[in-house]
C-alpha positions in Angstrom: 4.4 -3.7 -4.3 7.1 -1.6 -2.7 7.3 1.8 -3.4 10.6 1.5 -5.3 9.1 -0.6 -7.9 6.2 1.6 -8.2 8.4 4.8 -8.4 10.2 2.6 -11.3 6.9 1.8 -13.4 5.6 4.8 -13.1 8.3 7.2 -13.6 11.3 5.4 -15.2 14.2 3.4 -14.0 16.2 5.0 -11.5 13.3 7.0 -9.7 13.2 4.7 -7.0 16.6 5.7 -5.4 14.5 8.5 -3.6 12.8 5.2 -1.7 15.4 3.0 0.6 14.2 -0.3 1.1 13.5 -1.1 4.8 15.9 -3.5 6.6 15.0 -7.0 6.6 13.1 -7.0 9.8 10.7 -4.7 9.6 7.3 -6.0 8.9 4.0 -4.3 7.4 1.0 -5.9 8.0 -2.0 -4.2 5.7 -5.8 -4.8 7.9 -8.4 -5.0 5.4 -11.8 -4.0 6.9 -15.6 -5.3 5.1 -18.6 -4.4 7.1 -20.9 -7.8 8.2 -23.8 -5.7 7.6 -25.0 -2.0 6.8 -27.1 -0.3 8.8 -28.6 3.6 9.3 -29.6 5.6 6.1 -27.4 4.0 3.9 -28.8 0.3 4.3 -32.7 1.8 3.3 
């Protein structure tokens, strides 16, 4: 959700004019990273 909408929801309309949108062809990517397998002190 981009940040002006969550500015919006949370505080009201209009706080999201503190947030410009990025231009069109800038891309975020978001990595999620799940361990395969626990191991050390927390896995006992």
């Amino acid at each position: 959700m981009p940040a002006v909408a969550l500015a919006e929801r949370n505080e009201g309309p209009g706080a999201g004019e503190k947030y410009p949108e990025p231009p069109p062809e800038v891309v975020r990517v978001v990595v999620r990273i799940t361990p395969q397998r626990l191991v050390g002190a927390i896995a006992d």
